[in-house]
C-alpha positions as CSV (number, residue, x, y, z in Angstrom):
1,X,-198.0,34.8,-1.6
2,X,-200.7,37.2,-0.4
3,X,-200.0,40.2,0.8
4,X,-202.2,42.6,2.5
5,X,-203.1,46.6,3.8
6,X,-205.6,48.1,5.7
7,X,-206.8,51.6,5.5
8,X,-208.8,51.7,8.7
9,X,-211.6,54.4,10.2
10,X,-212.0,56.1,6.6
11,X,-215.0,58.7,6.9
12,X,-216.6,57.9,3.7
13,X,-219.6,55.3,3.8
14,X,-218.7,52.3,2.8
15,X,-221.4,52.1,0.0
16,X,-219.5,54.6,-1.9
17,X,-215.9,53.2,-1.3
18,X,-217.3,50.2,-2.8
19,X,-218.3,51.7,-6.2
20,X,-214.4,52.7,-6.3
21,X,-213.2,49.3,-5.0
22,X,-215.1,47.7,-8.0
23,X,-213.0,49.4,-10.7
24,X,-209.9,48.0,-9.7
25,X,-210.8,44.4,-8.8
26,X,-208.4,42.1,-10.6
27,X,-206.2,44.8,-11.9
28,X,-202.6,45.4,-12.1
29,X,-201.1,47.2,-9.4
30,X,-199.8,50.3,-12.5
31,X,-203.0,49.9,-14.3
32,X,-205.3,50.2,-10.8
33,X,-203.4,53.3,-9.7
34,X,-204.2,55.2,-12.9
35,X,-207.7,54.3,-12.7
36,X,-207.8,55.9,-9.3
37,X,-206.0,58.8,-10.3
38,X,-208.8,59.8,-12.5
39,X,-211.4,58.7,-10.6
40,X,-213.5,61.5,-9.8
41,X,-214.4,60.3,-6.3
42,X,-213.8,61.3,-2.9
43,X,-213.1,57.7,-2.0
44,X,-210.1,56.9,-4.8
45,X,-207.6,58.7,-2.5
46,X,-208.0,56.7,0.3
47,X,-208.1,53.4,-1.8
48,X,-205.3,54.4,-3.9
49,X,-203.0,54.9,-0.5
50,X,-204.3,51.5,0.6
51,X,-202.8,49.8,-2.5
52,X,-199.5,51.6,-2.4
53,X,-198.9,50.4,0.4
54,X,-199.9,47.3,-0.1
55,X,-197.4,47.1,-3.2
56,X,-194.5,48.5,-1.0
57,X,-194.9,46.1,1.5
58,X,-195.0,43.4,-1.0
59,X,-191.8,44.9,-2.2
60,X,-190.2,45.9,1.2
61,X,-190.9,42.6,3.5
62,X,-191.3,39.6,1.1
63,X,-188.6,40.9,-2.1
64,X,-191.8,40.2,-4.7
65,X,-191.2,42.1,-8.3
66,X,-193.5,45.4,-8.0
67,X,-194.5,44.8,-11.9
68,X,-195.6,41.4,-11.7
69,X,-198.2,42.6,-8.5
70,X,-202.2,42.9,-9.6
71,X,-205.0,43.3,-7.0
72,X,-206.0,39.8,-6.1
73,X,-208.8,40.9,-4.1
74,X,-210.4,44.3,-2.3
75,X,-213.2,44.9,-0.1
76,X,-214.9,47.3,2.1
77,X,-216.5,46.5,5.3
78,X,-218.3,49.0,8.0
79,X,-216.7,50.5,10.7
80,X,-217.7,52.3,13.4
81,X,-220.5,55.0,13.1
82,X,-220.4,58.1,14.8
83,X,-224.6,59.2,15.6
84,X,-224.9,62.9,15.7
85,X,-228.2,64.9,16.4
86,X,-229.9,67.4,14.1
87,X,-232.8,69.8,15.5
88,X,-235.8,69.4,13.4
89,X,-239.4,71.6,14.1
90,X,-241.3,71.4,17.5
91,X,-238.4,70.4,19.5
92,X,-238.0,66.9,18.0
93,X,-234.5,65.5,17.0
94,X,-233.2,63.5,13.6
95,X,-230.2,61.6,14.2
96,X,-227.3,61.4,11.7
97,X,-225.4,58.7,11.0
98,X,-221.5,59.5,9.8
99,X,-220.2,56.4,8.7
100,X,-216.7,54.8,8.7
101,X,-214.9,52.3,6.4
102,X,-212.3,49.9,7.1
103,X,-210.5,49.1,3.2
104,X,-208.6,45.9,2.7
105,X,-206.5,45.3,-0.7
106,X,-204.8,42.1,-1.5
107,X,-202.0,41.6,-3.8
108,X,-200.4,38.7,-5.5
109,X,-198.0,38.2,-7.7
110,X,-198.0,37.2,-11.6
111,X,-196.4,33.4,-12.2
């Protein structure tokens, strides 16, 4: 049994997200959220949030043990980009892309 959450519209680039999402690959559920606790990246707050909530719906809608849960998989894709304009010398313009990421962790359960 799979069981999934989706932090979506996360304004970090997804490039960075992904270093974090790396760490916890294949981890336990315990063991991934004290990696990302001290993580010291931007990105480990919204990934951690992604995999509690993961965990508690797990728990919550199909009764699976919350020890026995490890990250089964966890990626990162684009979302959105918001294009903003900077003013650069003889009246030209630079755009600016802000990124968005959409994070996805799956969890399983331990046989």
């Amino acid at each position: 049994m799979e069981v999934h959450a989706t932090a979506k519209y996360i304004r970090i680039s997804p490039r960075k997200v992904r270093q974090v999402v790396d760490l916890i690959r294949r981890k336990d559920v315990n063991e991934a959220l004290a990696i990302l606790k001290y993580t010291p990246r931007r990105a480990a707050l919204p990934v951690a949030k992604a995999v509690k909530s993961a965990a508690a719906n797990a728990e919550h809608n199909y009764d699976l043990n919350k020890d026995k849960l490890y990250v089964a998989a966890a990626f990162v894709n684009q979302g959105p980009t918001f294009k903003r304009y900077k003013a650069r010398a003889m009246g030209r313009a630079n755009t600016i892309f802000k990124r968005t990421s959409h994070i996805t962790v799956l969890v399983k359960e331990k046989k």
